[in-house]
C-alpha positions as CSV (number, residue, x, y, z in Angstrom):
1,X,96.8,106.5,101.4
2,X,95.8,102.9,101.7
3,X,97.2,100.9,104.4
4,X,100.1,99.7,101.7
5,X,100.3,102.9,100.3
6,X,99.5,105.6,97.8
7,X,96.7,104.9,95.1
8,X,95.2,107.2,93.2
9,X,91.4,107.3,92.4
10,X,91.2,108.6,88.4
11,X,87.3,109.5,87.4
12,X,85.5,109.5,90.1
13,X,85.2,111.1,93.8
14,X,84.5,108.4,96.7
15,X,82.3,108.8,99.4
16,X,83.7,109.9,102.7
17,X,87.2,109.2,101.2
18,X,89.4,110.5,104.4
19,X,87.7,107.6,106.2
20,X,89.2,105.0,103.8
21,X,92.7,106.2,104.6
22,X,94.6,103.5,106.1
23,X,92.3,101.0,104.4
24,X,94.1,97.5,102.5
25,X,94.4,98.4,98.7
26,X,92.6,95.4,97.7
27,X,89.6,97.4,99.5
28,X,90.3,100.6,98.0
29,X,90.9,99.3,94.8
30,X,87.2,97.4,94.9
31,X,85.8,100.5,95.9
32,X,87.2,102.5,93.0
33,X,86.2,99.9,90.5
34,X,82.4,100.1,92.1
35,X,81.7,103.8,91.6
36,X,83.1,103.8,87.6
37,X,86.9,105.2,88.7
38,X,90.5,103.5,87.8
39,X,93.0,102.7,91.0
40,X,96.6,103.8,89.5
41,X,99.4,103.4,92.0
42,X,102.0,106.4,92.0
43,X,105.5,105.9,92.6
44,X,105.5,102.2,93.4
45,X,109.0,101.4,93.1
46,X,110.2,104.5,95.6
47,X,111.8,103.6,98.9
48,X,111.7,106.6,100.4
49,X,107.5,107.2,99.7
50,X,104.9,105.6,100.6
51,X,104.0,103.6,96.8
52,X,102.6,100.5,96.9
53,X,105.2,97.8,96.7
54,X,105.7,94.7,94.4
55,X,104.4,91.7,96.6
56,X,101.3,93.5,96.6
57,X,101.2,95.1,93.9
58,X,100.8,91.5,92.3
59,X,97.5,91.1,94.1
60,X,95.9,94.0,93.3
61,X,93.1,94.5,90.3
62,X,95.0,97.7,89.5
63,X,93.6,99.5,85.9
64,X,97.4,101.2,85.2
65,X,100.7,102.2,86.9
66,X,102.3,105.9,87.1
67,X,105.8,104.9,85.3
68,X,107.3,107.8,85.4
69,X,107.0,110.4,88.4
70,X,109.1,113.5,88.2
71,X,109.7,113.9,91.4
72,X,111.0,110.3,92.3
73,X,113.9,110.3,94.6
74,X,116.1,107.9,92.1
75,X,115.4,107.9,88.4
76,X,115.8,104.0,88.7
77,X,112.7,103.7,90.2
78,X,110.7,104.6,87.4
79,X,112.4,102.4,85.3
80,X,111.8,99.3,87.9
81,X,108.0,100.8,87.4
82,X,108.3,101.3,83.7
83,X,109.8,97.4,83.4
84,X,107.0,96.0,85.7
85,X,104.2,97.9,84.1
86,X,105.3,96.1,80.8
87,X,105.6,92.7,81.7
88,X,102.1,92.7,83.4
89,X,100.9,94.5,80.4
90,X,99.7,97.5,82.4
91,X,98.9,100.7,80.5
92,X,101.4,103.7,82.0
93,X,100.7,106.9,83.4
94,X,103.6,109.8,84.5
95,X,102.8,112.6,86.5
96,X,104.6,115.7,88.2
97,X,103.6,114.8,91.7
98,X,103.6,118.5,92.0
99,X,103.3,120.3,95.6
100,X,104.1,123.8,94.6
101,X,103.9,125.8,91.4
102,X,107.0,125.1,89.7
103,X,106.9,121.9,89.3
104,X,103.2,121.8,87.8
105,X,103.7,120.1,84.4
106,X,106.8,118.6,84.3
107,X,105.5,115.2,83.7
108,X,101.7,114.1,82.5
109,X,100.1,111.9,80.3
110,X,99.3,113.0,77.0
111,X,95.4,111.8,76.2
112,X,94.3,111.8,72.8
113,X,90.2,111.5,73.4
114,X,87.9,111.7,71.1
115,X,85.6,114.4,73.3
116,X,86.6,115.9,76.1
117,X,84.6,114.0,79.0
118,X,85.7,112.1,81.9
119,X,84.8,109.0,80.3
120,X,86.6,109.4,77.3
121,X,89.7,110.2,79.2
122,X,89.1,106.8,81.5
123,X,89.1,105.2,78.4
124,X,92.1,106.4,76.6
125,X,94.2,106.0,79.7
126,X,93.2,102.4,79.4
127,X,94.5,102.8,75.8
128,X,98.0,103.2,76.3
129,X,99.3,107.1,75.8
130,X,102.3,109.2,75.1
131,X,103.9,110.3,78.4
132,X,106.1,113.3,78.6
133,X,108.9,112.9,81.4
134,X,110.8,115.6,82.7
135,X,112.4,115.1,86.0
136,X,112.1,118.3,88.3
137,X,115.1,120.6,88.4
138,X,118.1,119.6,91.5
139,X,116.4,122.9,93.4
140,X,113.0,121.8,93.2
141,X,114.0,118.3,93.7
142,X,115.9,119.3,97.1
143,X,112.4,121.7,97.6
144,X,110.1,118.7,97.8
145,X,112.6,116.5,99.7
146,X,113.1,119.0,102.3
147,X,109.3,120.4,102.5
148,X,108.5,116.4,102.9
149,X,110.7,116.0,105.7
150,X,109.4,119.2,107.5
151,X,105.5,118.0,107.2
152,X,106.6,114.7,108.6
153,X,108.3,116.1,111.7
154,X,105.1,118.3,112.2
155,X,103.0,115.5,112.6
156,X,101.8,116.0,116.2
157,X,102.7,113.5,118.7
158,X,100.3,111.8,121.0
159,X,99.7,113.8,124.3
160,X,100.8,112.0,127.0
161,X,100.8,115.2,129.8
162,X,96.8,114.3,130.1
163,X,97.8,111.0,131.7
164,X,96.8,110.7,135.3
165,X,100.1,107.9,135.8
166,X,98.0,104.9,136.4
């Protein structure tokens, strides 16, 4: 998660990535590009996640957009994404944004590579690609909604019984 948001690093594996968390995009995105990988923001038009939003998505060298997320909390956003990704002449990505097993598949991007290797999969993503998009089912919709909203409230608080009161 980049300081603006969620971007995902396709192809390659960063060096001590949890310390880039927090980081601007522009950064992340430069950092990517440098070790061979393409920066695709997820969910970008989704108020209630953390995608990376317009204004900034205009700055960004970004390689493609995830159009079309399964799990997105209104099916308008992904048409917002699908609309932007066209007139900037993005190639599009979907994806099941899947955090448990039933929603695995749902939505992914159909490559059609010549050999399977990771560089010929960076490359046809680059391409342009057939996209299967199926949203999840209500249940599994109202699943992720609700297991989101119990991981935030776990987040742990800051201590404050260590203080001395000065």
């Amino acid at each position: 998660t980049t300081a603006e948001g969620h971007l995902l690093c396709v192809g390659t594996t960063l060096p001590e990535a949890a310390r880039l968390k927090g980081r601007p995009a522009r950064d992340v995105c430069a950092l990517i590009h440098e070790h061979g990988g393409l920066a695709i923001p997820p969910h970008p038009y989704d108020l209630f996640r953390a995608g990376i939003r317009f204004a900034t998505l205009e700055t960004l060298p970004i390689d493609a957009l995830e159009v079309f997320n399964a799990a997105t909390t209104l099916r308008r956003y992904n048409t917002f994404a699908f609309r932007y990704a066209q007139l900037r002449g993005l190639p599009m990505t979907a994806a099941s944004d899947a955090h448990h097993a039933a929603a695995v598949g749902t939505a992914y991007t159909i490559l059609n590579c010549e050999e399977l290797s990771v560089k010929s999969a960076l490359a046809q993503i680059l391409k342009g690609n057939e996209l299967n998009q199926r949203y999840l089912t209500p249940r599994d919709s109202m699943r992720k909604t609700w297991n989101n909203w119990l991981r935030l409230r776990r987040k742990k608080l800051p201590d404050i019984t260590s203080c001395d009161g000065e």
